[in-house]
Backbone bond lengths (Angstrom), bond angles and torsions (degrees), N, CA, C in turn:
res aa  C-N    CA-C-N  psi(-1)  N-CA   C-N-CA  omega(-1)  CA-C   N-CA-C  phi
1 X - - - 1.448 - - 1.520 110.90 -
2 X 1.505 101.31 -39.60 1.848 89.45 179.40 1.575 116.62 -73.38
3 X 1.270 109.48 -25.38 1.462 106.39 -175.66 1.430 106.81 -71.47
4 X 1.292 124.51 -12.96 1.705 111.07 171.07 1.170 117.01 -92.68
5 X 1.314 106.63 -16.56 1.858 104.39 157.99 1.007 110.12 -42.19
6 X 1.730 107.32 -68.90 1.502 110.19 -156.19 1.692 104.29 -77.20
7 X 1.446 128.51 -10.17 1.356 106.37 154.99 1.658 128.48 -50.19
8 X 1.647 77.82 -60.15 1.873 95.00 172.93 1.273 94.14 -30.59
9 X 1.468 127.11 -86.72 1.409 132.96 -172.97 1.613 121.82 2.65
10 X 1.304 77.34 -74.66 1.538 116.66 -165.40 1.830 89.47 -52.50
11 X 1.613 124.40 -85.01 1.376 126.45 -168.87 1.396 92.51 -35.79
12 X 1.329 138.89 -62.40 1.507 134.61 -155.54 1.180 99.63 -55.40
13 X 1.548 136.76 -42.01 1.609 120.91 -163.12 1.488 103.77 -92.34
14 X 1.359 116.59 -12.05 1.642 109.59 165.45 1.506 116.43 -76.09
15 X 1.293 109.13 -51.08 1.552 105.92 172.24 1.822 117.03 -52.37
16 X 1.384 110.52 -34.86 1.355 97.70 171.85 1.750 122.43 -75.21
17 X 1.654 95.56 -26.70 1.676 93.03 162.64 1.361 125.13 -46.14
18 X 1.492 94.65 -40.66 1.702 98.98 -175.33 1.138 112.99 -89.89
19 X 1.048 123.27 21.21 1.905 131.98 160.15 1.649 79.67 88.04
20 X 1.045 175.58 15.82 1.446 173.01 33.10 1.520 107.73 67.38
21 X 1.047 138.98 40.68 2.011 118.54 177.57 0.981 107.67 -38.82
22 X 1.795 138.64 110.82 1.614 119.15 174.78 1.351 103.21 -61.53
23 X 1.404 151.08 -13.47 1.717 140.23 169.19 1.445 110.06 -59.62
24 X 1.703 118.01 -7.67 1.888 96.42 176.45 1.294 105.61 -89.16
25 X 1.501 102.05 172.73 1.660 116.05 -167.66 1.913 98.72 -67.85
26 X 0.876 103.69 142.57 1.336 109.59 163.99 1.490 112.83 96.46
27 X 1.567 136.66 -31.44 1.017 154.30 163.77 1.423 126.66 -64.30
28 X 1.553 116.79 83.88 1.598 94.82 -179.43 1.931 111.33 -106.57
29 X 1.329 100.73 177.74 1.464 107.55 -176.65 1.446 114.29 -33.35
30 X 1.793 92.03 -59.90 1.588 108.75 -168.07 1.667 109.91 -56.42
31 X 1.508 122.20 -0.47 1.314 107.16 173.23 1.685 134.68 -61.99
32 X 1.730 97.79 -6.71 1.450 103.79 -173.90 1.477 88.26 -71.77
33 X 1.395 104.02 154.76 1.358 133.46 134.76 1.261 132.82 -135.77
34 X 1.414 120.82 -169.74 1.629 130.27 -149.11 1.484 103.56 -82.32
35 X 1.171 160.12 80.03 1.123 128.37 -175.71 1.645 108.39 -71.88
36 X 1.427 114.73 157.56 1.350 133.47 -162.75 1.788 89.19 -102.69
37 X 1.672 114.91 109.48 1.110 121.92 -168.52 1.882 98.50 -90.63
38 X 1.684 129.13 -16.02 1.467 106.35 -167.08 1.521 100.50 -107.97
39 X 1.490 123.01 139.97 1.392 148.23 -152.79 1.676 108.60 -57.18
40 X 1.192 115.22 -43.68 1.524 122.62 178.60 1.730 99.46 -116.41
41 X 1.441 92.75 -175.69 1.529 107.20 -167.40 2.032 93.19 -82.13
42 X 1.819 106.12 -168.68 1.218 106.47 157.80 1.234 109.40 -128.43
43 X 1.313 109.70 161.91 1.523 114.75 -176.20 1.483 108.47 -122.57
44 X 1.020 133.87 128.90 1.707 128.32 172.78 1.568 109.48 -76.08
45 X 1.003 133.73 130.27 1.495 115.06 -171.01 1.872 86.34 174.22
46 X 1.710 92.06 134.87 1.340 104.52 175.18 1.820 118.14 -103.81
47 X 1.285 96.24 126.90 2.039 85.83 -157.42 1.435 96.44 -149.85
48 X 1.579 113.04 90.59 1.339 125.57 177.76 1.285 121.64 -25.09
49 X 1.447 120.10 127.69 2.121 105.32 -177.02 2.082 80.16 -137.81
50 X 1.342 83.31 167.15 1.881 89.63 157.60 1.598 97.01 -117.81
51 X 1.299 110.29 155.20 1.163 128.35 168.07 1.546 107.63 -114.82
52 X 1.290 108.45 136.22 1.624 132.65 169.43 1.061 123.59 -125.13
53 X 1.449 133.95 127.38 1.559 149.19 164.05 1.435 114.05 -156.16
54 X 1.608 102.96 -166.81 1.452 115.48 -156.19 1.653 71.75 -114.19
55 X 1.501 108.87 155.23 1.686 141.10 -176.40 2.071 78.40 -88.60
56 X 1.334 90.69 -177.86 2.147 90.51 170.86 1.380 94.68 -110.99
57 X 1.489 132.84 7.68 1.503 104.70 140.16 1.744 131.16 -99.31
58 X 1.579 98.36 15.43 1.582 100.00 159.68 1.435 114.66 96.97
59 X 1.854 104.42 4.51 1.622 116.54 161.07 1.308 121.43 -80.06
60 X 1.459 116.68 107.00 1.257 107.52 -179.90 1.595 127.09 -56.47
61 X 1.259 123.36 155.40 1.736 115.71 -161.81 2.108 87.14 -163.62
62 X 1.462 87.22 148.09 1.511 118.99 -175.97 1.287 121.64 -143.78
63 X 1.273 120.09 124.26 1.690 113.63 172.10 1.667 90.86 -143.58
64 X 1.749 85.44 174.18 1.412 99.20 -178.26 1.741 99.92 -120.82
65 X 1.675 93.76 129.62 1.127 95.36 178.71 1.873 116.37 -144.90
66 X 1.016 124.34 -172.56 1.218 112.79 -175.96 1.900 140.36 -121.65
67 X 1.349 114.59 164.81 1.673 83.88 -175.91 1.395 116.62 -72.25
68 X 1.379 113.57 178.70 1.897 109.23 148.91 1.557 95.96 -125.45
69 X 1.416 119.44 -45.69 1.239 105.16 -164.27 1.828 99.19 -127.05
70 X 1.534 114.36 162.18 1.884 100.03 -167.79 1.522 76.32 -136.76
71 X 1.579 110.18 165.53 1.469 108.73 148.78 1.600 98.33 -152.83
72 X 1.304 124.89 -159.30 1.571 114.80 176.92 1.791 114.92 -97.19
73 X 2.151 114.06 4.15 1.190 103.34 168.28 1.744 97.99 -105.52
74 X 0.995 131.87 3.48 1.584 133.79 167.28 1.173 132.12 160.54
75 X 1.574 138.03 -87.87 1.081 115.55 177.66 1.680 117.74 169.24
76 X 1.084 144.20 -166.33 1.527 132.21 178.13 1.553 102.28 -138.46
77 X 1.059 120.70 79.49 1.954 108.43 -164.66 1.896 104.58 -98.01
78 X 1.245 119.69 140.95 1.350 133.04 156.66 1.340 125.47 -65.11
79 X 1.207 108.60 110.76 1.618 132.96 -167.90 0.885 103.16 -94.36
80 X 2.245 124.80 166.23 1.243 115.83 122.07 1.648 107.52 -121.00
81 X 1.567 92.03 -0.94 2.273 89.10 174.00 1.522 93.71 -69.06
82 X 1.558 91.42 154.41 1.610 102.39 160.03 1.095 121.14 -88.06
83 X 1.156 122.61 149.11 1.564 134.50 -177.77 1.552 91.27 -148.31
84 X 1.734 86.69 173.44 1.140 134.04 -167.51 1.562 132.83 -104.08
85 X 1.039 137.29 128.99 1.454 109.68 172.88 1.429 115.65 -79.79
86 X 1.723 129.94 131.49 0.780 121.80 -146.69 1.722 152.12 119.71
87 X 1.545 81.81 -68.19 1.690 99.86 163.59 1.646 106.25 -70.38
88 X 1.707 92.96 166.14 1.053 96.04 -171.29 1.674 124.60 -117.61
89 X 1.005 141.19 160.83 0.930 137.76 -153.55 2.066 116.23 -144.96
90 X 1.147 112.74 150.42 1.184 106.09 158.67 1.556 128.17 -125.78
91 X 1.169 125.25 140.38 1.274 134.06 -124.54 2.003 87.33 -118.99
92 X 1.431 137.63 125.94 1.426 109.79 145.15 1.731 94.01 -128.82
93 X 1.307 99.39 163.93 1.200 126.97 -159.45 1.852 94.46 -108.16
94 X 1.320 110.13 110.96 1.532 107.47 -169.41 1.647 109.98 -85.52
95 X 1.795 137.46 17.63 1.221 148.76 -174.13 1.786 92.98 -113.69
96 X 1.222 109.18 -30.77 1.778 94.76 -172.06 1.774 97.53 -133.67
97 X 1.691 109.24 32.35 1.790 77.63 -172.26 1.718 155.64 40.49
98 X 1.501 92.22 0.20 1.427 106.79 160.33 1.099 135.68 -43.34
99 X 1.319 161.94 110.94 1.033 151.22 131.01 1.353 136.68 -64.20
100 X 1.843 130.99 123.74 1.132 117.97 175.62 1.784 116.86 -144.33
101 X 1.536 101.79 140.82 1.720 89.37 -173.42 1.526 109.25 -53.71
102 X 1.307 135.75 -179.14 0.876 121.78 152.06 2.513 105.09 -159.36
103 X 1.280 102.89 179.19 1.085 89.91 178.97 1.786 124.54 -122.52
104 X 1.315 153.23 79.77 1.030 165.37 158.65 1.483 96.69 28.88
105 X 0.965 123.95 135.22 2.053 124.29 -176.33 1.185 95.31 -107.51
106 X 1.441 98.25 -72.96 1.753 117.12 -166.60 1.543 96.85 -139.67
107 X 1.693 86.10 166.13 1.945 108.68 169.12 0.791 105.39 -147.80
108 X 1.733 112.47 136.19 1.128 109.24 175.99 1.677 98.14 -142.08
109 X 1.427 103.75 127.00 1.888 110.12 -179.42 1.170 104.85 -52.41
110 X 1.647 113.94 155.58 1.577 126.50 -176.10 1.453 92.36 -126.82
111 X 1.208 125.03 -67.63 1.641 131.28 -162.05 1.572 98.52 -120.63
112 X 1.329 118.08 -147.81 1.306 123.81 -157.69 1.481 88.22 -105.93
113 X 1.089 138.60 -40.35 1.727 156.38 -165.76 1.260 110.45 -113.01
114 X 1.131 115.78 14.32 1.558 96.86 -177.69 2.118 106.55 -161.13
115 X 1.015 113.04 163.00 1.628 111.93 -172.11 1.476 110.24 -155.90
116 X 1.323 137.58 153.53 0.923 153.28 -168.26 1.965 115.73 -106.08
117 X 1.250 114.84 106.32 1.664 111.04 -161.21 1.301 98.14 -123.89
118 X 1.363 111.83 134.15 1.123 130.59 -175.52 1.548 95.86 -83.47
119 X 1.323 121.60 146.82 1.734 115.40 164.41 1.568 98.37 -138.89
120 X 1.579 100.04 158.46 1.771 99.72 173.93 1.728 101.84 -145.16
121 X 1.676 101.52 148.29 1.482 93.21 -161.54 1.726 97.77 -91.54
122 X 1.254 123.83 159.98 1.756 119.91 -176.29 1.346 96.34 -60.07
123 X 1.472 129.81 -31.24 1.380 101.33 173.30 1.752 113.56 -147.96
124 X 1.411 135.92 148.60 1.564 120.02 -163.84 1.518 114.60 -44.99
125 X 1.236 110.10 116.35 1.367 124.22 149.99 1.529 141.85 -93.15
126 X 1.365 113.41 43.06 1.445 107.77 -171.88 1.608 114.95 -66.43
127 X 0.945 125.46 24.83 1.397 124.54 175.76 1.191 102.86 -101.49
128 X 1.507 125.47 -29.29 1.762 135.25 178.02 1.313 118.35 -36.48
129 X 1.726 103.66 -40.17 1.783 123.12 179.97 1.180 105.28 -92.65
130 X 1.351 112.61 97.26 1.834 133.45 -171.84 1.510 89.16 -5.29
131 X 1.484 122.39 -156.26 1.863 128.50 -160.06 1.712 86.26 -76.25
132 X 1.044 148.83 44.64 1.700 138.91 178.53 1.835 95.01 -73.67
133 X 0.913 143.18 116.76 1.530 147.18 -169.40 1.327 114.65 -79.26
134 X 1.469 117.97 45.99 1.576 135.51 -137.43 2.104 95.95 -74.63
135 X 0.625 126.15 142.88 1.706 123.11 170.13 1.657 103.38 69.60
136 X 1.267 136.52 0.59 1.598 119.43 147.59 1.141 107.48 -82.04
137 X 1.983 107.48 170.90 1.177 102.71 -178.27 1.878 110.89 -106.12
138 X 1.607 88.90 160.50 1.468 110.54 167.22 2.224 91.88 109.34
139 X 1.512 99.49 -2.68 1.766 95.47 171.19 1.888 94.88 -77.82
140 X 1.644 101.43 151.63 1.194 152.07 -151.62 2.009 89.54 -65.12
């Protein structure tokens, strides 16, 4: 019961952020919604890349591994190097020969050998994912 106070709470001082009083006529709590914070859509799609970086003692290391998820600021690829959140990495895409730096978001382990890394490019690249029409609408 107290934690829906302090939801209640909570929606009431956002709606008044947004110049919104939830007490006027017509305005209720439930008007918040989610906004969708990443720039293009996502696509699930598996699309061979190699990954390259430095180990954190400064040996360079490469494997080939693959996407799960793409969008036009980067991507979710299946590892088994370790990384970092943070470090950086370069990304090529083995369907268009692309190459692009990119930067490690998050990790998160999948199996015993292997982890799931978020990467994001310094700036949108949906052209990186061969012609995939990533962030218009009516893509998948």
């Amino acid at each position: 019961m107290a934690m829906s106070k302090i939801f209640e709470a909570l929606k009431r001082a956002e709606l008044r952020a947004k110049g919104k009083d939830s007490e006027s006529p017509g305005v209720s709590i439930s008007a918040l919604t989610y906004t969708e914070r990443r720039e293009t859509g996502r696509i699930h799609v598996h699309i061979p890349v190699f990954i390259y970086g430095y180990t954190p003692g400064g040996a360079p290391f490469y494997e080939e591994a693959h996407t799960i998820v793409i969008n036009g600021a980067g991507g979710l690829i299946s590892t088994t190097s370790s990384v970092q959140p943070g470090q950086r990495l370069a990304v090529t895409n083995e369907g268009n020969d692309q190459t692009q730096e990119c930067v490690v978001v998050s990790v998160r382990a999948k199996l015993k050998h292997s982890s799931h890394i978020a990467l994001k490019f310094p700036t949108p690249m949906p052209q990186f994912w061969r012609g995939l029409e990533i962030g218009k609408s009516g893509a998948p």
